[in-house]
Each structure stands twice: as C-alpha cells, then as structure tokens.
Backbone as a printed PyTorch tensor [residue, N CA C, xyz], in Angstrom:
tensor([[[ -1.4930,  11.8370, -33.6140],
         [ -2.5110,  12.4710, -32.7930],
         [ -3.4240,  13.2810, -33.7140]],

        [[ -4.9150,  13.1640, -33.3230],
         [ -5.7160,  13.6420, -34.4130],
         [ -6.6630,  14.8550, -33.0190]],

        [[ -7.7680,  15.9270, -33.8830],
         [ -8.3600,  16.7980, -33.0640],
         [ -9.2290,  15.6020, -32.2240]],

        [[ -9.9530,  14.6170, -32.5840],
         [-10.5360,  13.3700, -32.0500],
         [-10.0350,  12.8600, -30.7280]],

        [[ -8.5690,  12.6110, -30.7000],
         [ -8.0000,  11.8430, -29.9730],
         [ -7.4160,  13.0800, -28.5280]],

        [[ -7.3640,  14.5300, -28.9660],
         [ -6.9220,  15.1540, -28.1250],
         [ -8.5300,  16.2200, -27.0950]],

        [[ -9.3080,  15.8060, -28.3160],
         [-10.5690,  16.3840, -27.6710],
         [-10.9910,  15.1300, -25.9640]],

        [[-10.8390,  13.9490, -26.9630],
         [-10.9270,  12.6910, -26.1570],
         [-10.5120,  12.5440, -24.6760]],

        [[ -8.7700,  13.1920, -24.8020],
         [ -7.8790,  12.8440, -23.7580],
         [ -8.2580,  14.1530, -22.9090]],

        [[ -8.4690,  15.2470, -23.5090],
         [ -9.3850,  16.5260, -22.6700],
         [-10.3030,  16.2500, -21.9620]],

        [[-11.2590,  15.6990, -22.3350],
         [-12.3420,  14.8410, -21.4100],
         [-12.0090,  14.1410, -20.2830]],

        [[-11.3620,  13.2630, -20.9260],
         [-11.1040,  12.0170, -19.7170],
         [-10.2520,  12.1380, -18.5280]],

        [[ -9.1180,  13.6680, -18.8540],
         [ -8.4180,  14.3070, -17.9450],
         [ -9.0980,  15.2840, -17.2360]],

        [[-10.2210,  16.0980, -17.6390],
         [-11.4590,  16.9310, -16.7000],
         [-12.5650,  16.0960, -15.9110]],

        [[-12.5590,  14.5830, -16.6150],
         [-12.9410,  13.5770, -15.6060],
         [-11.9960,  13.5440, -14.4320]],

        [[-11.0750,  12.7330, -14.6880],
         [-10.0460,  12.7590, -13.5890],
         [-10.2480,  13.8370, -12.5910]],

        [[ -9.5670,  15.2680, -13.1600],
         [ -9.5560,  16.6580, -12.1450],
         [-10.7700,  16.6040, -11.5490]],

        [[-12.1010,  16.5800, -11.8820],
         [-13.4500,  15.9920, -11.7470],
         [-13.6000,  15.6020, -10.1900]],

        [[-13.1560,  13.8420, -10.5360],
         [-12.7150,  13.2890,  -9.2950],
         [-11.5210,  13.3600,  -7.7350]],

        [[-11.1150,  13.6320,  -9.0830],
         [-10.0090,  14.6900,  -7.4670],
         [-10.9310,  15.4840,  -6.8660]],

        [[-10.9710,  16.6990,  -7.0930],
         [-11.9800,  17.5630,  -7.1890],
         [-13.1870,  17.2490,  -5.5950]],

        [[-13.9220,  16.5160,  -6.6020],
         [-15.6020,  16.2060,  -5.6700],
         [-14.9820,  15.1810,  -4.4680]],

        [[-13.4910,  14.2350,  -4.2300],
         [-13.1810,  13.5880,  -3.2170],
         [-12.7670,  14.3520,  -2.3990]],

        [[-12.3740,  15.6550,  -2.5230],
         [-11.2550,  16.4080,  -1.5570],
         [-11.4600,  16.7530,  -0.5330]],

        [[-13.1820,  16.8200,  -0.6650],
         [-13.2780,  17.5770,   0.9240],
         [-15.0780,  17.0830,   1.2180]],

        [[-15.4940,  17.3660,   2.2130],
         [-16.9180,  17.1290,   2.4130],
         [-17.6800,  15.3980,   1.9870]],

        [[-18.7960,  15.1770,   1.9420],
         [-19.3810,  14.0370,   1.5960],
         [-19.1420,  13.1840,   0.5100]],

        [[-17.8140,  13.8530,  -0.5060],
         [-17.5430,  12.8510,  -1.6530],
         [-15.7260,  12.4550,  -0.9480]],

        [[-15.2200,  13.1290,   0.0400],
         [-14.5850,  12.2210,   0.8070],
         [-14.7210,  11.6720,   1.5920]],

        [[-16.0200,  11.8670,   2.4880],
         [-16.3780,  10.5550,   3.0200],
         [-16.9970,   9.4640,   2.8310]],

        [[-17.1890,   9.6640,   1.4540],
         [-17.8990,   7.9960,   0.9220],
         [-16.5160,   7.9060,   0.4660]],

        [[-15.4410,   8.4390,   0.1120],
         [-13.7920,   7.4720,  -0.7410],
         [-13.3630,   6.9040,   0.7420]],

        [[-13.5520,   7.3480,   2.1240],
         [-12.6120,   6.8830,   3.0070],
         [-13.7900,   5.3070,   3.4090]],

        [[-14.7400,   6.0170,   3.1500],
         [-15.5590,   4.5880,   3.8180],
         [-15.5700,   3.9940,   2.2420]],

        [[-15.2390,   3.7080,   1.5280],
         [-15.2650,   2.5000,   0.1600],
         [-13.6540,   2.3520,   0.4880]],

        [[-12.5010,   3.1870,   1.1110],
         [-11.4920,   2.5430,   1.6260],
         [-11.0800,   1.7140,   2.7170]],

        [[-12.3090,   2.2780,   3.6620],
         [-12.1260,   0.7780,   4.6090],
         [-12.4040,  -0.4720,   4.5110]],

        [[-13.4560,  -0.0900,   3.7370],
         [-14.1250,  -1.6230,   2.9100],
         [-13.1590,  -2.2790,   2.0100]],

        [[-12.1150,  -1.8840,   1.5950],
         [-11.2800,  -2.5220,   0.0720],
         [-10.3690,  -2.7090,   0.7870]],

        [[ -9.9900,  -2.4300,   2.3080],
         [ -8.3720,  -2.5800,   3.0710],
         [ -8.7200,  -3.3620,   4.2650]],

        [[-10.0780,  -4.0790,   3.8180],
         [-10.0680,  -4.8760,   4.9780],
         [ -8.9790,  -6.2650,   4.9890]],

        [[ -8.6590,  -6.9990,   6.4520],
         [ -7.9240,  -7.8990,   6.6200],
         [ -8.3640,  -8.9190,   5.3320]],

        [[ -7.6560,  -9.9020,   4.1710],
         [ -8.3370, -10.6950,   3.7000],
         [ -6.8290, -12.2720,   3.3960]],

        [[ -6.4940, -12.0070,   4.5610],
         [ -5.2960, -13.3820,   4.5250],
         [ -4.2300, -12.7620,   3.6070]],

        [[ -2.9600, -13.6840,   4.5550],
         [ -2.1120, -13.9290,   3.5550],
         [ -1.3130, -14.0730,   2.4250]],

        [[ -2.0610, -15.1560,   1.6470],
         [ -2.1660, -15.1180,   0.5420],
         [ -2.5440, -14.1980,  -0.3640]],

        [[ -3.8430, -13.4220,  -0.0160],
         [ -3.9680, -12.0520,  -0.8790],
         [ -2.8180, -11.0900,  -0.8750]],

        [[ -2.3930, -10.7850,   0.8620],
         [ -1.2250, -10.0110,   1.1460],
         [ -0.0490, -10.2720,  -0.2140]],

        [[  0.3310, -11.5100,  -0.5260],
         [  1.2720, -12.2050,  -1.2630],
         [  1.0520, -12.0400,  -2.9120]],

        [[ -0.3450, -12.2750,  -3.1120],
         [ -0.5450, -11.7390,  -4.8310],
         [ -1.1000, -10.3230,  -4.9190]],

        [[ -1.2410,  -9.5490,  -4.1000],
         [ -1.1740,  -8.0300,  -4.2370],
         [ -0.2910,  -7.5650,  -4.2900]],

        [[  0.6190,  -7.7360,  -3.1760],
         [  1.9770,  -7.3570,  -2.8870],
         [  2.8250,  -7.2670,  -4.5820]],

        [[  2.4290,  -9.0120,  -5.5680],
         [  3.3060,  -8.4130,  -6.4640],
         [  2.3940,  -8.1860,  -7.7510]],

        [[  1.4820,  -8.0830,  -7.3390],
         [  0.1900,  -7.8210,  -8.8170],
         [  0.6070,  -5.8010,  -8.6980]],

        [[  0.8130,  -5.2010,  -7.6580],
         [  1.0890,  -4.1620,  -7.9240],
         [  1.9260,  -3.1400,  -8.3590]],

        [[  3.0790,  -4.2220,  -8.5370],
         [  4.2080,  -3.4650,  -8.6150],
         [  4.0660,  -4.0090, -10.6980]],

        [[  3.1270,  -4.3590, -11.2910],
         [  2.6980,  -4.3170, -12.5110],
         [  2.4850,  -3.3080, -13.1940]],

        [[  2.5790,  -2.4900, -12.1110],
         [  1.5850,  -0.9710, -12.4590],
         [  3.1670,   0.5640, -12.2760]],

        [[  3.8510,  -0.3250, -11.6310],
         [  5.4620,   0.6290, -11.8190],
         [  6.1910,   1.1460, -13.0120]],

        [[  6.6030,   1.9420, -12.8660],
         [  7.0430,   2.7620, -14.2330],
         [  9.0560,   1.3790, -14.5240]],

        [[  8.8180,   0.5820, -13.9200],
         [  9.9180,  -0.4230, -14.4870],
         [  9.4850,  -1.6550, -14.6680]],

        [[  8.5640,  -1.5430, -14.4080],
         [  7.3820,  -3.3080, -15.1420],
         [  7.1690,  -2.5500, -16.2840]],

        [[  6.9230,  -1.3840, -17.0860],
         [  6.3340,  -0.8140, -17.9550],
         [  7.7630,  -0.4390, -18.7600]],

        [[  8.7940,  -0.6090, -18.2160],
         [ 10.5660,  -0.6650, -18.8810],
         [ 10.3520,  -2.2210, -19.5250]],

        [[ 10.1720,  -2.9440, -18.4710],
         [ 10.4690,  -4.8940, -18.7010],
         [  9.8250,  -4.8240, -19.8630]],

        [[  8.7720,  -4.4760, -19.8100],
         [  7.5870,  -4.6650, -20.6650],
         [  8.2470,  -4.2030, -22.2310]],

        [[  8.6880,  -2.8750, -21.9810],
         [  8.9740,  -2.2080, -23.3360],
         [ 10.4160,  -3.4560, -24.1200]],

        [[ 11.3360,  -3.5280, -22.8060],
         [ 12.2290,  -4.1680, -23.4380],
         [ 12.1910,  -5.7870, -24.4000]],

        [[ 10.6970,  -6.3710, -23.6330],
         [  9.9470,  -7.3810, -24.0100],
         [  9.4850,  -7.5290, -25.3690]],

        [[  8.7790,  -6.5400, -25.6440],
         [  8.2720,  -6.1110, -27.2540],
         [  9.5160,  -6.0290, -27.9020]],

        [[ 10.1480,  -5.0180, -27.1110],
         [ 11.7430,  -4.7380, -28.3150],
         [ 11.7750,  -5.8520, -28.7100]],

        [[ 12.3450,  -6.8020, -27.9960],
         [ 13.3900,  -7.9360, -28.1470],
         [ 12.6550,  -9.0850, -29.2340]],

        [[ 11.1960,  -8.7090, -29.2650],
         [ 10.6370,  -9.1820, -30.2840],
         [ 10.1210,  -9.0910, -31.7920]],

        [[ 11.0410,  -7.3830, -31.7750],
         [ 11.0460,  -6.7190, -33.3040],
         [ 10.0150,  -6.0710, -33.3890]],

        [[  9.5050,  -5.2340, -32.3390],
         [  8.4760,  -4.7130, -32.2120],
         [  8.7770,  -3.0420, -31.7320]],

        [[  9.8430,  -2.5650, -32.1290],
         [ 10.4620,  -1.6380, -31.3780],
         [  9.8650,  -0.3190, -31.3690]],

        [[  8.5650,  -0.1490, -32.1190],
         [  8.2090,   1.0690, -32.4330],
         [  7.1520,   0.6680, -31.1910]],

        [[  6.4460,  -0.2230, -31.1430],
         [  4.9410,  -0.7620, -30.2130],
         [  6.2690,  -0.3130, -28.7930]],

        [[  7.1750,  -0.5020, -28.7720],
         [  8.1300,  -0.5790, -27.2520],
         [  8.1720,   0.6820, -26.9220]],

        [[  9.0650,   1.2820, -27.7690],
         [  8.7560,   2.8060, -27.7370],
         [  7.4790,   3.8720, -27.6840]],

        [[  6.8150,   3.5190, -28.2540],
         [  5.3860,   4.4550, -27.8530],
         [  4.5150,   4.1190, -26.3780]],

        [[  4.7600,   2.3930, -26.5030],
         [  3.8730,   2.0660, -25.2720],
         [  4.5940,   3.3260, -23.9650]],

        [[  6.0830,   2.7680, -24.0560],
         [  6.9590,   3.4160, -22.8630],
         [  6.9550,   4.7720, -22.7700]],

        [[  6.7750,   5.3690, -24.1470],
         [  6.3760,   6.7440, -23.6600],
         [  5.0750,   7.4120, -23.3510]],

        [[  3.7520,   6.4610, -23.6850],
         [  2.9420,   7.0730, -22.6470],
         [  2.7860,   6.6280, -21.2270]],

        [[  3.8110,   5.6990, -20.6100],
         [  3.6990,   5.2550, -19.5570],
         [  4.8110,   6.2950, -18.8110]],

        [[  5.9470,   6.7370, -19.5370],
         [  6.7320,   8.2310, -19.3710],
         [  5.9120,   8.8960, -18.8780]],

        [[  4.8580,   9.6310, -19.7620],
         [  4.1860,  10.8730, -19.7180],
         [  3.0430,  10.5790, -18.5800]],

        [[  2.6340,   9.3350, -18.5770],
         [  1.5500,   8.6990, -17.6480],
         [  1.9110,   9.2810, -15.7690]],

        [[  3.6820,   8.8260, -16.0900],
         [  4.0400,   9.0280, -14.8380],
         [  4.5660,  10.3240, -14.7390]],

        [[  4.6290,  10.8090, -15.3710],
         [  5.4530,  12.6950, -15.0400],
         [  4.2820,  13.4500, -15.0160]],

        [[  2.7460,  12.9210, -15.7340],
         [  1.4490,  13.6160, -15.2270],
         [  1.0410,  13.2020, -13.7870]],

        [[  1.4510,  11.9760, -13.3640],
         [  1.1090,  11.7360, -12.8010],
         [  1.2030,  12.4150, -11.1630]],

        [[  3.2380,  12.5510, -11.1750],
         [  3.3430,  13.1660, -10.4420],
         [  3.4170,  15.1730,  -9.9550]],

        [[  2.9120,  15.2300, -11.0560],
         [  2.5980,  16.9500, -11.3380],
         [  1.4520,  16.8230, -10.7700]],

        [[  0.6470,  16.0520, -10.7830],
         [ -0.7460,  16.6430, -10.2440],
         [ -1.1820,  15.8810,  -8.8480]],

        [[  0.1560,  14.8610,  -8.0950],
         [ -0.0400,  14.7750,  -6.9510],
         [  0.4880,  16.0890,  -6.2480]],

        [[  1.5170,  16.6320,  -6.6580],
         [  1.9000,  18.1470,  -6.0830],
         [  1.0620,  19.1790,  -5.7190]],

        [[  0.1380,  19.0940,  -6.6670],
         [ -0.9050,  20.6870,  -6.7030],
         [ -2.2440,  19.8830,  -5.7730]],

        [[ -2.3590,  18.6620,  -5.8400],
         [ -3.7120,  18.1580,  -5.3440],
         [ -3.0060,  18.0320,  -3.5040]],

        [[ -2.1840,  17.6140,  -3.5810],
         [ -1.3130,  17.2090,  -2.0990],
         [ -2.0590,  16.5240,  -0.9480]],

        [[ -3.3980,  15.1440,  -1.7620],
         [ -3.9500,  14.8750,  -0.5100],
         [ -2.9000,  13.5720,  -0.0500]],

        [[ -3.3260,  13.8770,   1.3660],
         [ -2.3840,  12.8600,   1.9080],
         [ -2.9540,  11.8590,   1.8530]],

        [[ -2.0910,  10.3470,   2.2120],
         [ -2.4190,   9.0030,   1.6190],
         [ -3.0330,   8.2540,   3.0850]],

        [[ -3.9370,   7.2340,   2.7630],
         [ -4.7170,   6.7240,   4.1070],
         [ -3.9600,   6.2930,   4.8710]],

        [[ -2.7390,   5.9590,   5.1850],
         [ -2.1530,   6.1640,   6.4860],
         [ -1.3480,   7.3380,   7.4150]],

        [[ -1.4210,   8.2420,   6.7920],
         [ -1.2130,   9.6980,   7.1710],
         [ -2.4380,  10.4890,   7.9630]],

        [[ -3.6750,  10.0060,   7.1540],
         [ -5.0350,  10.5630,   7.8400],
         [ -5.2360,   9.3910,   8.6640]],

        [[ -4.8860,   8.6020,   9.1300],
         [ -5.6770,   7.2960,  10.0990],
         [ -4.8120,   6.0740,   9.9840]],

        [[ -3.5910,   6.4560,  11.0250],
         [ -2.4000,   6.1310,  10.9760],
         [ -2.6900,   4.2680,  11.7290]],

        [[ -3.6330,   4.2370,  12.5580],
         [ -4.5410,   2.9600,  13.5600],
         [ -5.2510,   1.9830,  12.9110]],

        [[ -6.2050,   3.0850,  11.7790],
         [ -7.2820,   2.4550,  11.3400],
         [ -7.1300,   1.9020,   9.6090]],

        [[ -5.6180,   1.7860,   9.2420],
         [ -5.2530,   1.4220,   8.1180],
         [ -4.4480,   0.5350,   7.9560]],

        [[ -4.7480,  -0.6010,   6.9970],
         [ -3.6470,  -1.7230,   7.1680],
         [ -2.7250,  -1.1340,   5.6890]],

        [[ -1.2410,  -0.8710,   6.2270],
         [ -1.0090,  -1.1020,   4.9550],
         [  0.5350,  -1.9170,   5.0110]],

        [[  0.3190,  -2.3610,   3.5710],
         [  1.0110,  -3.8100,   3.7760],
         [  2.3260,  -3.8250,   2.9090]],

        [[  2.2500,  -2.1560,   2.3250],
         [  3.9710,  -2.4850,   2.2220],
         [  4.4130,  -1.0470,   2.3620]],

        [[  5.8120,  -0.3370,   2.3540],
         [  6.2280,   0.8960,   2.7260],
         [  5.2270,   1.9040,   1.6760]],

        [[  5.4490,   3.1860,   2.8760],
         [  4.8720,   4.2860,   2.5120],
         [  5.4350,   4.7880,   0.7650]],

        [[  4.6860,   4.9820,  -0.0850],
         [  5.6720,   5.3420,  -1.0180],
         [  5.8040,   6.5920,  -1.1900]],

        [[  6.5120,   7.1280,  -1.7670],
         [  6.9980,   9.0510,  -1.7560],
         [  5.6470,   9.6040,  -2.2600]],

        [[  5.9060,  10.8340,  -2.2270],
         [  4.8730,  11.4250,  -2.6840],
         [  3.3380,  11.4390,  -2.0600]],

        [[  2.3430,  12.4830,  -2.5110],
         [  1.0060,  12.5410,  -1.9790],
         [ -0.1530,  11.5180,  -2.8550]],

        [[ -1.2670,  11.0510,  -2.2090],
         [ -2.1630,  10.1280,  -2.6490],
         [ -2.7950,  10.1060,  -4.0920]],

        [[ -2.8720,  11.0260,  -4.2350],
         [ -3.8270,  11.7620,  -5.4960],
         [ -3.3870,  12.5150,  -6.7730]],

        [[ -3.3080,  11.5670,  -8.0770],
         [ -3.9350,  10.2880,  -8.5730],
         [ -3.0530,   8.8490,  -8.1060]],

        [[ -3.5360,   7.7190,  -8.2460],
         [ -2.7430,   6.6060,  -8.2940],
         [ -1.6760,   6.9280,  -9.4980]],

        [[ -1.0320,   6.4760,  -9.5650],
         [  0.1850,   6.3950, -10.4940],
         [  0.5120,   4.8860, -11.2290]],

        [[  0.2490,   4.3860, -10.6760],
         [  0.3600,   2.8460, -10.5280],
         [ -0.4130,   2.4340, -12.1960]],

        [[ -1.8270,   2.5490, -11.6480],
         [ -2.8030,   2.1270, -12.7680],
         [ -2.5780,   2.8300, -13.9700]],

        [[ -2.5730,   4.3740, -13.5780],
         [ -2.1290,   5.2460, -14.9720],
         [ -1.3590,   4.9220, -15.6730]],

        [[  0.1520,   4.2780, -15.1700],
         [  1.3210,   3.5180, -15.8400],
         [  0.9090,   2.8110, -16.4270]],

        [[  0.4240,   1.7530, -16.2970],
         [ -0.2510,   0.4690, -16.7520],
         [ -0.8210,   0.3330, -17.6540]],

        [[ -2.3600,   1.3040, -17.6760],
         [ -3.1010,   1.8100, -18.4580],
         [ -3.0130,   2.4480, -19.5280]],

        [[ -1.8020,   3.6730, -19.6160],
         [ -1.2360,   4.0660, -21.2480],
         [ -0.5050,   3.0670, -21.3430]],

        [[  0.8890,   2.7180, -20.9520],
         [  1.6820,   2.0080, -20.9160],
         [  0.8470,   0.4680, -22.4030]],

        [[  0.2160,  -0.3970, -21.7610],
         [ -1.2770,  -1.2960, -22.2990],
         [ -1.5070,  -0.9960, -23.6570]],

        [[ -2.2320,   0.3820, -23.2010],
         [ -3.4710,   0.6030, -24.2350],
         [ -2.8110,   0.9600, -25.5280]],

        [[ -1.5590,   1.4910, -25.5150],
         [ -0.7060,   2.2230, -26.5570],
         [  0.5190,   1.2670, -27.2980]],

        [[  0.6140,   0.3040, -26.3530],
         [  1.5050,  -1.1570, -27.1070],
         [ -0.0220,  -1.9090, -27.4490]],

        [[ -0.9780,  -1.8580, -27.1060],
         [ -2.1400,  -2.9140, -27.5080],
         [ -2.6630,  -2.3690, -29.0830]],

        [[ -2.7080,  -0.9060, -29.0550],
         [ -3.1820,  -0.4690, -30.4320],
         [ -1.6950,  -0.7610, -31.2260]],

        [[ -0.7600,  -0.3890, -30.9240],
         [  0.3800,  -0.2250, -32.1830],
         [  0.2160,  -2.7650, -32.5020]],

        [[ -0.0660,  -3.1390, -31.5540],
         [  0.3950,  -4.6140, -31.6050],
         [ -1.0050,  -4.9990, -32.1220]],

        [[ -1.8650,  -4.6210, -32.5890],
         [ -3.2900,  -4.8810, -33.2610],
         [ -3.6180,  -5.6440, -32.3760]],

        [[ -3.7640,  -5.2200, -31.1400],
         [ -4.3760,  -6.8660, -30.2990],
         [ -5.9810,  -6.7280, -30.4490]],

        [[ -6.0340,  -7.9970, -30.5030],
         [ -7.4770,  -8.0480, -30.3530],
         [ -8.2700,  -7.7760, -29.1230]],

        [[-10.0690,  -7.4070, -29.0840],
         [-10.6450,  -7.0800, -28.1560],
         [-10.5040,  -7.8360, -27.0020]],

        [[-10.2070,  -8.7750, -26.9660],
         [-10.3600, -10.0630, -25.9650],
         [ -9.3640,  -9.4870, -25.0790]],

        [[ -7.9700,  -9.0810, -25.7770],
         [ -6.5960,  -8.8940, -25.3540],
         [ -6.4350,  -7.3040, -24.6250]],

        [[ -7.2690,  -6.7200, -25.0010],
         [ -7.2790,  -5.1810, -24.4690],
         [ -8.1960,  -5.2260, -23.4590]],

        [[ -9.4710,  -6.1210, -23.4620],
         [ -9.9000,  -6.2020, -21.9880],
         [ -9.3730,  -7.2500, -20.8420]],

        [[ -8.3490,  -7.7050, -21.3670],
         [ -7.3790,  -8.7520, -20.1620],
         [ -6.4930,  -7.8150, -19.6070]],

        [[ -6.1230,  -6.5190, -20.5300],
         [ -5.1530,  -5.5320, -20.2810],
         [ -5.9420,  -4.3510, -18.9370]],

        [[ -7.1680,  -4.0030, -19.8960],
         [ -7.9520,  -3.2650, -19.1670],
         [ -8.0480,  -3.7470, -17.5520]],

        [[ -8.6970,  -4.6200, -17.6010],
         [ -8.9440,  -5.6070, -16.3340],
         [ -7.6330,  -5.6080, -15.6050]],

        [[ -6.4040,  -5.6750, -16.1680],
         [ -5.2280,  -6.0090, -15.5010],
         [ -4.9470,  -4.7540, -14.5910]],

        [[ -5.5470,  -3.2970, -15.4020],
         [ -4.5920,  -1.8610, -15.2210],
         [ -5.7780,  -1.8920, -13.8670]],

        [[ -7.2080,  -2.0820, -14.1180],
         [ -8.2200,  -2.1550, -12.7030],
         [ -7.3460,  -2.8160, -11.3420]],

        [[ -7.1850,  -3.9590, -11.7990],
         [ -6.8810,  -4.9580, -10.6030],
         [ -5.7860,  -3.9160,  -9.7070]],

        [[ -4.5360,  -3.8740, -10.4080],
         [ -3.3410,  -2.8300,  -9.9210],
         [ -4.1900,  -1.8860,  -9.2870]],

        [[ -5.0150,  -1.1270,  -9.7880],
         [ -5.5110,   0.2900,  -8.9530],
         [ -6.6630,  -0.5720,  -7.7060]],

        [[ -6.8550,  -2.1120,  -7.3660],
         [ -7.5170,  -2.4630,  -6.7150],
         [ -6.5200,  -2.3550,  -5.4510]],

        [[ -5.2950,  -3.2170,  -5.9860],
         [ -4.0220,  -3.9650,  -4.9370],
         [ -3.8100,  -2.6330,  -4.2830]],

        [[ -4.0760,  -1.7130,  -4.9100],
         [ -3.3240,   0.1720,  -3.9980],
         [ -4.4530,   0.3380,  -3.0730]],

        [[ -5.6500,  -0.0180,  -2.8450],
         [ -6.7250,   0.0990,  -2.1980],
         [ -6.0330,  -1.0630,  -0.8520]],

        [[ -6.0580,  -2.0250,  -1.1630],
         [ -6.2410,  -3.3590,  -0.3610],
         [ -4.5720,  -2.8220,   0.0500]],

        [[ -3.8400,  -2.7520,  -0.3780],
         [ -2.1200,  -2.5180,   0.7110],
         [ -2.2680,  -1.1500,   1.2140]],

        [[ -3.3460,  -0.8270,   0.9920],
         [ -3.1350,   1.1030,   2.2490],
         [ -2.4710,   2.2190,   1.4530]],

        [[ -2.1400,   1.6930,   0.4050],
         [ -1.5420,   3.4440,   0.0330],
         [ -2.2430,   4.3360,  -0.9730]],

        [[ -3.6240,   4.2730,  -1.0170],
         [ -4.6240,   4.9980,  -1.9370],
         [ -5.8080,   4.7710,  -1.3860]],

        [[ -6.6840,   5.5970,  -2.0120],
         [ -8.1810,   6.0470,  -1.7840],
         [ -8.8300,   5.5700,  -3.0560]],

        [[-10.1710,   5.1030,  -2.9900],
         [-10.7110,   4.6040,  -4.6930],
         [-10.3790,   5.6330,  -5.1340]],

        [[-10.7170,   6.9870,  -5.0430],
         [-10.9520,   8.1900,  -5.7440],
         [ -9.7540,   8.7550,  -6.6570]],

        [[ -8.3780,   8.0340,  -5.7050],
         [ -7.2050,   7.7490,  -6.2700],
         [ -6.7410,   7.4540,  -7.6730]],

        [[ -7.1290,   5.8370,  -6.9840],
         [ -7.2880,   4.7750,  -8.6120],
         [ -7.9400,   5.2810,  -9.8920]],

        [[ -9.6580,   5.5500,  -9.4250],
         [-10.1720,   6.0750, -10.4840],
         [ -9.6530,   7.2390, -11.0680]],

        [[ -9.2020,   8.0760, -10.6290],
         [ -8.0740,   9.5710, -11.1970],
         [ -6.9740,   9.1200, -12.1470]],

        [[ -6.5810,   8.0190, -11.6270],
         [ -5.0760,   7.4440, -12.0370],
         [ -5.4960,   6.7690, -13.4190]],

        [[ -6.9530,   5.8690, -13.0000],
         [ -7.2880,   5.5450, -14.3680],
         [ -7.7790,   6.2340, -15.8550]],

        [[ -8.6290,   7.2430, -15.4500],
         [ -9.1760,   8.2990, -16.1920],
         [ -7.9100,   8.7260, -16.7710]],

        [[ -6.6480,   9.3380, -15.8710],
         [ -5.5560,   9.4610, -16.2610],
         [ -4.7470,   9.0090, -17.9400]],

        [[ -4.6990,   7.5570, -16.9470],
         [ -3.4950,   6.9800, -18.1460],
         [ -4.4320,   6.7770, -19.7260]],

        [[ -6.2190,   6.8660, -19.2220],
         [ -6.5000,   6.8600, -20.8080],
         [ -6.6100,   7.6950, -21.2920]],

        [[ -6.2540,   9.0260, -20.5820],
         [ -6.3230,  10.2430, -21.4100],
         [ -5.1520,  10.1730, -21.5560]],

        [[ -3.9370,  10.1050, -21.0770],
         [ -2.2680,   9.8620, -21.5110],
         [ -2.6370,   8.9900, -23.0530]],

        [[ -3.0220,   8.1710, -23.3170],
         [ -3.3380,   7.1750, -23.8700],
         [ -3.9840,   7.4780, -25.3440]],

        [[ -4.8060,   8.2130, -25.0960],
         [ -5.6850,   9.0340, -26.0810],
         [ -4.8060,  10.2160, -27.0870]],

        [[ -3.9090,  10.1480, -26.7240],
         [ -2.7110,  11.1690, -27.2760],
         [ -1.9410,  10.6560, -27.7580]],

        [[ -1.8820,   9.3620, -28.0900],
         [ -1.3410,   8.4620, -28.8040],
         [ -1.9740,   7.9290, -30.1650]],

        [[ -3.2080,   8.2480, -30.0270],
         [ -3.9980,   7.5070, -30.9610],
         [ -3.8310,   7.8920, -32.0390]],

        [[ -3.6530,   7.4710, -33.7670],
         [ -3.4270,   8.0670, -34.5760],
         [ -4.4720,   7.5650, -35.5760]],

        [[ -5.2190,   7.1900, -35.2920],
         [ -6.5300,   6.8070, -36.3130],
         [ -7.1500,   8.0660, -36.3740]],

        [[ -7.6090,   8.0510, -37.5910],
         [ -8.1560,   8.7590, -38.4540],
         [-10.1750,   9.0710, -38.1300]]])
C-alpha cells in the first residue's frame, strides 16, 4: 500500500458515503426507487434463472471457490490477497449497512416489488454482493498480471451482479453503485505499485 493507493481508496469510499448520502431521503431517493422499478420489472423466466445464479457470484463463498481455485493452481499469494479484500470488502460492507440502516425494496413496497429470491439479513445500503466481487477481481487480477481485456470481463462481471440485486428485489441502484465504489476502494488498498 502506497500514499497513492490510500489517497485513491479515500476518494472512492467518500464517493460511496456520497451516494448513500444524496439517496437517503428527498428527490435523490426518488429517482433510486423509480430507476428500481424500472430494473425489477417482470422480464421471464429464464432471466429469473440466470440472475438467480449470476448473483450469488458476488457472495463472500464464490469469492472462497474462487480463492481456493487460484490456490490449487500455485498461485497462493494472488488467493490470499484476492480473499482478503473480498474479507474486508464484506466486513465494510456490513459496518456501514448498520449506521446507514436503509431498508431494502421490499420492506418499503412490500406489493409493488418483485423479488425473486429470500429476503437476505441485514439493511439495503451498500450492496455487498458487487463489493465482494469487485475487490475480491480486481486484487487477484493485479497480483495474476491479467491483461486489460481480462479486468474489463471482471469489471463487467462485478456490474452485472450489482444488476441481478436490482432485477431479484433486494437493492436499490444507489445500493449497487455504493457497493461498487466500495469494493474499489477495498481494492485500492491493495495496490502496491509504486
């Protein structure tokens, strides 16, 4: 960790608080609930079926599989760092659903929300999901030299997850985007370039 990388993750975490923040109350939560009805509309089946498991990508034990994956490939230091900012991803994560305590869109509009799999513990705000994902990624992608191509298939991947929490009912965009800002400031605390 360099002054660079922690100035970095300062930012991107006063982004986050940021967005919590301006969603919580008044006209920047009512444009997150109306961009949530729009992302939880009915869209078949089949979506139900590749959301359902595109999200659980974003769990702090897809981000275990994952670590044990690299291990097993002699990669044990990329296993270990990835897993511990996906650790820290998720123990920030849930510290600052505590103090924020908004409730999740089927709690506020129990009628007007589809959601398509159980309630999960805890309050809405940040996603957790994407944040996992997102250090979890970004911190096995730098230690594994992946190339650019490979960090925006990752990037794109940690989005999609914070999409599937929109579309199954248990988050707000304002969520996701928190969760994301999140895990790259988790992420940014990893960085050891110079």
């Amino acid at each position: 960790m360099n002054a660079r990388s922690v100035i970095r993750g300062a930012a991107l975490l006063g982004g986050a608080l940021a967005v919590g923040a301006l969603s919580a109350a008044g006209r920047g939560r009512e444009l997150d609930e109306e961009a949530f009805r729009a992302a939880n509309r009915e869209r078949g089946p089949a979506t139900d079926r590749l959301l359902v498991g595109v999200t659980e990508l974003g769990s702090i034990w897809a981000s275990l599989g994952a670590a044990a994956v690299i291990a097993a490939a002699g990669r044990r230091r990329a296993a270990v760092r990835g897993l511990a900012a996906a650790s820290l991803a998720w123990l920030a994560g849930q510290g600052l659903k505590r103090v924020f305590d908004r409730p999740r869109p089927s709690d506020v509009n129990p009628e007007g929300t589809n959601r398509r799999i159980r309630r999960p513990n805890g309050s809405s705000w940040p996603s957790s999901h994407p944040a996992v994902l997102l250090a979890f990624s970004t911190v096995a992608a730098d230690e594994l030299d992946a190339k650019p191509s490979a960090r925006l298939v990752l990037d794109a991947l940690a989005g999609t997850v914070g999409a599937s929490r929109l579309y199954l009912g248990v988050h707000y965009p304002a969520d996701v985007v928190g969760g994301l800002l999140l895990g790259r400031a988790v992420a940014s605390l990893f960085d050891e370039r110079r």
